[in-house]
C-alpha positions in Angstrom: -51.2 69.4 0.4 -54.6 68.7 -0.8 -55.7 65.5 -3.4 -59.1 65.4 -5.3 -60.9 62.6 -6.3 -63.8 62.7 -8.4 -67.0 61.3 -7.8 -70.4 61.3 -9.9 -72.1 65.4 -9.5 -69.6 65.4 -6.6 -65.4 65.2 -5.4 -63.7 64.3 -2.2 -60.5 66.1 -1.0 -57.9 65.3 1.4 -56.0 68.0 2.8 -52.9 66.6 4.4 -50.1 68.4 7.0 -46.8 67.9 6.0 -44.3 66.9 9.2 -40.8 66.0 8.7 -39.5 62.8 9.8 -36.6 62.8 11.8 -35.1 59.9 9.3 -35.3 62.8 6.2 -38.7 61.2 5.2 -41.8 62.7 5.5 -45.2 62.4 6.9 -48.5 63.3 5.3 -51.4 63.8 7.5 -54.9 64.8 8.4 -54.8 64.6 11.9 -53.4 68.2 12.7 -54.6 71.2 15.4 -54.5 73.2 12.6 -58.2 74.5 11.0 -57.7 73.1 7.3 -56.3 69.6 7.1 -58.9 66.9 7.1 -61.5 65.3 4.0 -64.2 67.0 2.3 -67.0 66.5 0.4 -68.1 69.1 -2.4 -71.0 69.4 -4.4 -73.4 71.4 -6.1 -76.9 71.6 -4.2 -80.0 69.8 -6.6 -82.5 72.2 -5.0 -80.4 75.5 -4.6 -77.3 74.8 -7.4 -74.9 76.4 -5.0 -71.6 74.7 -4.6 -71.6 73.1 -1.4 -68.5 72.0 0.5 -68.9 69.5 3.9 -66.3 68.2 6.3 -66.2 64.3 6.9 -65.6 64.0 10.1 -64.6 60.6 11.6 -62.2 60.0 8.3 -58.3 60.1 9.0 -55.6 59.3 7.5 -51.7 59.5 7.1 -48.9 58.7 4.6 -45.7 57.8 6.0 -42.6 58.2 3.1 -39.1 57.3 3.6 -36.0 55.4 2.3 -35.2 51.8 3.3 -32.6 49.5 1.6 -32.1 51.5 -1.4 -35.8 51.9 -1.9 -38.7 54.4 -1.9 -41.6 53.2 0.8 -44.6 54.3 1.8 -46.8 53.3 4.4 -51.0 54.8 4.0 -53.0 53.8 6.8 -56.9 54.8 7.3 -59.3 55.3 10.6 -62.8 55.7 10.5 -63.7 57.2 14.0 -60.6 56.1 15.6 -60.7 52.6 14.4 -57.9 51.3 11.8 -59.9 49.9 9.3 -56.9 50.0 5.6 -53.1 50.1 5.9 -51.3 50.0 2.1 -48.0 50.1 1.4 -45.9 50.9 -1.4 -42.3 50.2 -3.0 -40.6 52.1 -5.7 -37.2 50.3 -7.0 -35.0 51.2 -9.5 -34.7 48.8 -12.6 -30.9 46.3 -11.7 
C-alpha cells in the first residue's frame, strides 16, 4: 500500500507491507525484507527537470489496526534510525 503527501515542487510516499494480525486486525509497515516498502522522496531536478525519486533511509514506520471493545483502533508509531521518536493513536466509535 503506498500514501502520498504533497510537499512544495516535491511529495513523500510511504509504501507499507501489509501482515495479518493473528487477532483479524492488520498491520501496516515499512520495515519488510522485501525491495519496495519503505518512504520516498520525489521530485523534479532544477538543473536537469527529470523526475527524480530518492529513498529515505532511516525513516520507519507501522500502523497497527484492530478491534477492541466494540471499537476501531489504531496504533501509528515512527523511528528515525531506530529511535522511537511519534506514537498516535486513533478511535473510531459508532454514534449510541
Amino acid at each position: 500500500m503506498s500514501v502520498g503527501f504533497p510537499l512544495p515542487q516535491a511529495s513523500f510516499t510511504a509504501t507499507l507491507v501489509p501482515e495479518p494480525r493473528p487477532d483479524g486486525g492488520l498491520v501496516l509497515t515499512s520495515r519488510s525484507d522485501l525491495d519496495q516498502p519503505g518512504h520516498y522522496l520525489t521530485y523534479i531536478d532544477p538543473e536537469s527537470g527529470e523526475l527524480t525519486a530518492l529513498a529515505v533511509h532511516g525513516f520507519a514506520e507501522r500502523l497497527d489496526v484492530y478491534v477492541r471493545d466494540g471499537a476501531l483502533r489504531a496504533e501509528h508509531a515512527f523511528w528515525v534510525f531506530g529511535l522511537p521518536f511519534l506514537v498516535l493513536h486513533y478511535e473510531i466509535r459508532t454514534k449510541p
